[in-house]
N, C-alpha and C positions, 0 to 999 in steps of 0.2 A: 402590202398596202400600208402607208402609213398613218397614225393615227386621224390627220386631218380628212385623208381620205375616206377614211371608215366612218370619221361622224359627218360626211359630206356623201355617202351613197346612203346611209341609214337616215339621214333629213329626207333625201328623194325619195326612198323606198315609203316613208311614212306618210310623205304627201299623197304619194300613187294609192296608197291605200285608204286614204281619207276623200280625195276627192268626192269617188265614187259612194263614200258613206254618209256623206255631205250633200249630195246629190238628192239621195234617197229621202235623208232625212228634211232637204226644206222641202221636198215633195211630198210628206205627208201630216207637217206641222200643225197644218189648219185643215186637217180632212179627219173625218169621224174616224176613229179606232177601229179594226175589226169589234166586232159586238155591241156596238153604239158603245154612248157616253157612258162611264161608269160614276156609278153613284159618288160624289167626294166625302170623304171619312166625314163621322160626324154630324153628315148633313139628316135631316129628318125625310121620310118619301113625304110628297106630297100630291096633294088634293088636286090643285088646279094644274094649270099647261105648262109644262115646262118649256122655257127659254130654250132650244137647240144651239143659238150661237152663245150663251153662256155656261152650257151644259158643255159646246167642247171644247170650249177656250178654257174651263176649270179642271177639264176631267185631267187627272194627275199624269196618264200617259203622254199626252199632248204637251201637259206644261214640261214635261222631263225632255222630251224631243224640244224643245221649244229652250229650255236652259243648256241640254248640251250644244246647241245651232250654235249659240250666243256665244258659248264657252270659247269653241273652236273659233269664230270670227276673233273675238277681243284677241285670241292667245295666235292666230297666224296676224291679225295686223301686230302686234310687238313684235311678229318672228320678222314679219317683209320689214320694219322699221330697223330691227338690229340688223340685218343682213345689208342693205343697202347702208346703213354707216361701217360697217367693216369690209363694203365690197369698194368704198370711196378711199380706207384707210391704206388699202390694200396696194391697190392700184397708186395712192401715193409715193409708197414705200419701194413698190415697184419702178418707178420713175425715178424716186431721189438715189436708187443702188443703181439702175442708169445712167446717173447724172443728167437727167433733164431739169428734178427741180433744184 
């Protein structure tokens, strides 16, 4: 196998495994953690009612599920952005060793 092909089965083998991780995780982004909301560092207990939809939009398991979602969109739109310009460059190159362009 040659190089190009091994970082070209090792892209798709990583996708295959993320999908399914990706799946999981916007499905439970915005859903209460096992064990409810946990307290956020720092914060004091309190008296009165607490917020439930601020309580899980802060609790720190949520935001971390909630940064890596992010992480992985921002970092596959640059991968489908570079790929589609080297799969345009490609297909060039292939052309002009044809002699069509």
């Amino acid at each position: 196998m040659t190089t190009i092909q091994t970082a070209y089965s090792n892209t798709i083998h990583a996708l295959r495994e993320l999908g399914p991780l990706l799946s999981a995780a916007v499905s439970i982004q915005h859903e209460p953690p096992p064990g409810g909301a946990a307290r956020i560092p720092g914060e004091q207990a309190r008296q009165d009612v607490s917020d439930p939809t601020v309580d899980l939009v802060l609790d720190p398991r949520n935001v971390e599920v909630a940064r890596t979602v992010y992480a992985a969109r921002t970092t596959l739109s640059q991968v489908a952005s570079a790929l589609t310009v080297h799969s345009a460059e490609i297909r060039a190159a292939i052309d002009a060793w044809e002699g069509r362009k």
